[in-house]
C-alpha positions in Angstrom: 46.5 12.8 34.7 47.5 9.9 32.2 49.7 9.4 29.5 47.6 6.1 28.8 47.1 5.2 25.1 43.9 3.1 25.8 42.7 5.7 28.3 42.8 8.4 25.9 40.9 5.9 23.2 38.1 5.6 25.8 38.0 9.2 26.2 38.0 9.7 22.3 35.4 7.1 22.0 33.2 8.5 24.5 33.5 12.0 22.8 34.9 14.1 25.0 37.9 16.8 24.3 40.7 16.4 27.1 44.5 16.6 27.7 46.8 14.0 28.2 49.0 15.2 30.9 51.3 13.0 33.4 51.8 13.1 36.7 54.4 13.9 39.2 53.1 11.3 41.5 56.0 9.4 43.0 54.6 6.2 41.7 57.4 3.8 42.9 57.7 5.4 46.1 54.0 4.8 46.7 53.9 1.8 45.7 57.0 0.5 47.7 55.4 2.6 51.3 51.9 0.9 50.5 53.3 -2.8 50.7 52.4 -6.2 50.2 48.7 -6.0 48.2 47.3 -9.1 49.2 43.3 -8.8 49.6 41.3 -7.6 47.5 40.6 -4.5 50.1 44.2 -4.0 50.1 44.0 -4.1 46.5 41.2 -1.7 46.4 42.9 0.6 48.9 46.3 0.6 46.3 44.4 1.6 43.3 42.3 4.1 45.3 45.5 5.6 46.7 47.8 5.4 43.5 44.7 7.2 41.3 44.4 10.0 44.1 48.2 10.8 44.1 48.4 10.7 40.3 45.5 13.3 40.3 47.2 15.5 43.2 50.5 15.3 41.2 49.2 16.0 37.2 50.7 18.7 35.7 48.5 20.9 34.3 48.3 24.6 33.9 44.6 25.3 32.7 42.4 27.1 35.3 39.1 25.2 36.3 40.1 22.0 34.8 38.5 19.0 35.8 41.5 16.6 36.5 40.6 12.6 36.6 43.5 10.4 37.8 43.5 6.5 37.5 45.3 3.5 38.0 44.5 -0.2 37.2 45.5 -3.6 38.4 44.5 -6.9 38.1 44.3 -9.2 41.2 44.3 -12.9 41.8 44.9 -15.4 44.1 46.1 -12.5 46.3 48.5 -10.9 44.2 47.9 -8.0 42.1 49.5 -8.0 39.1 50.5 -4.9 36.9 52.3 -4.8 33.7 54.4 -7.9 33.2 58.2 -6.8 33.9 59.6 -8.9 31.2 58.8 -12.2 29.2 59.1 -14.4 32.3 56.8 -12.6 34.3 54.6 -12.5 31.4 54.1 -16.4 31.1 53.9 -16.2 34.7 50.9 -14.1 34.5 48.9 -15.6 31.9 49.6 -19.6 33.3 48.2 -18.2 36.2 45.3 -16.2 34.7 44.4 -19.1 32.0 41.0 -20.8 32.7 40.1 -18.6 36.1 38.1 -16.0 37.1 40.3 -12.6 38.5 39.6 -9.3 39.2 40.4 -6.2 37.6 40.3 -3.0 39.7 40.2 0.5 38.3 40.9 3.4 41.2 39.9 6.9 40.0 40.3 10.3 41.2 38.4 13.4 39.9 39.6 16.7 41.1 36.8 20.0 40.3 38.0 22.8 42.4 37.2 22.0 45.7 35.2 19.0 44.8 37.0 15.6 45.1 35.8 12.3 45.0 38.1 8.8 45.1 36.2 6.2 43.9 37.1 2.5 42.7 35.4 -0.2 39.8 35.7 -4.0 40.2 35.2 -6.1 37.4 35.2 -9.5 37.0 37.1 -11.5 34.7 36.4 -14.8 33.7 39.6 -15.9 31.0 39.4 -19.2 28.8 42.3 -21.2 28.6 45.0 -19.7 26.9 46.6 -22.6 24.4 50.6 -22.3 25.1 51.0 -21.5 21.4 48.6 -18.0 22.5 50.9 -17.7 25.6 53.8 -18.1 22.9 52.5 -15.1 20.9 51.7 -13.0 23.5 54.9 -12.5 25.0 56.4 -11.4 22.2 53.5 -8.8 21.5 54.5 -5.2 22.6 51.0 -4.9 24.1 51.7 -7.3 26.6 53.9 -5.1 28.6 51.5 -1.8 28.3 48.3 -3.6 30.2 48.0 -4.8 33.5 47.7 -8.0 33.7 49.4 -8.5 30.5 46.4 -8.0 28.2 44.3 -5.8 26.3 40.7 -6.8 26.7 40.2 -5.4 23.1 42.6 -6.2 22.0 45.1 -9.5 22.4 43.0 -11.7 24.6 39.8 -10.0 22.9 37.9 -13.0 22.4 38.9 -15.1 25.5 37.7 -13.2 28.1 34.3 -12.1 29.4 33.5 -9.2 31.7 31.0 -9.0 34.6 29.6 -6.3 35.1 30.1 -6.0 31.6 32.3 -3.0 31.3 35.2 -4.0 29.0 36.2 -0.3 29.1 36.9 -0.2 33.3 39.4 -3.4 32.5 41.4 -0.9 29.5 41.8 1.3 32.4 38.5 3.9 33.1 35.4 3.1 33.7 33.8 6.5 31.7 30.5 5.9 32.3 31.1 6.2 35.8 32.9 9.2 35.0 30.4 10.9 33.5 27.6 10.1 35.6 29.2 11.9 38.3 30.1 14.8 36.4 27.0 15.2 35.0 25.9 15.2 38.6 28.2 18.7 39.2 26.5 20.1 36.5 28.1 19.0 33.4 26.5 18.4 30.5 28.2 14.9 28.1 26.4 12.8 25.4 27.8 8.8 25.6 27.8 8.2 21.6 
């Protein structure tokens, strides 16, 4: 239930044959009833409710699909922080994120028949400091505005940022392994290349 470019790359990576489909979740709505995400609880709660209703809501007309539904944000300082609106809120974000440790949370749904299971990632993020000239660069890179957080962990801020647990692909937006591991549990057969 994902139009994502970087979630379909992990799914590619990873193997597996899928269809990106969106959703009919009222996203805004959601987000405006669900309110001020200041803890990282509340932040955990938003992703896991966000990545259920985009589940609930994707459109897709194959019988006995498995649908899988996610949503990522980063969080620090208690704010979350999605996809930078526009170049201001951009160098806002990465002055803020430069030289700290943040937290990137990945809510996912998975939807088997009757089977349902709402689950959510945290990774750590630990960012070097971003020279202005980076900063500079990066707002004025289309990426920017596709990631939360304002950047692609393989991508624009590649080599400045380390991951803990070390799952670079739950910061891009879906933490497949997990995924998998609890499909495989319901019987389904995948091989991680």
């Amino acid at each position: 239930a994902s139009t994502s470019l970087s979630r379909a790359k992990i799914m590619n990576r990873a193997g597996l044959k899928f269809i990106a489909t969106s959703s009919d979740a009222p996203e805004e709505e959601l987000k405006e009833k669900f309110g001020n995400v200041d803890s990282l609880e509340k932040a955990r709660d938003y992703v896991l409710m966000l990545s259920h209703a985009k589940a609930r809501g994707a459109r897709c007309d194959k019988e006995n699909a498995v649908i899988i539904g996610a949503d990522t944000i980063a969080f620090y300082k208690n704010e979350k922080l999605e996809k930078p609106k526009d170049e201001k809120d951009a160098r806002r974000i990465f002055s803020m994120l430069s030289g700290t440790v943040h937290y990137c949370l990945t809510g996912v749904c998975i939807i088997d028949g009757d089977y349902e299971d709402n689950f959510c990632k945290i990774s750590e993020v630990k960012m070097d400091e971003i020279p202005m000239s980076i900063q500079d660069e990066l707002v004025r890179d289309k990426l920017t505005y596709t990631y939360a957080g304002g950047y692609c962990i393989d991508g624009n801020l590649r080599d400045r940022a380390k991951v803990l647990p070390e799952d670079f692909n739950n910061v891009m937006g879906l933490p497949i392994e997990d995924i998998i591991n609890k499909l495989e549990k319901l019987g389904y057969n995948f091989k991680m290349e």
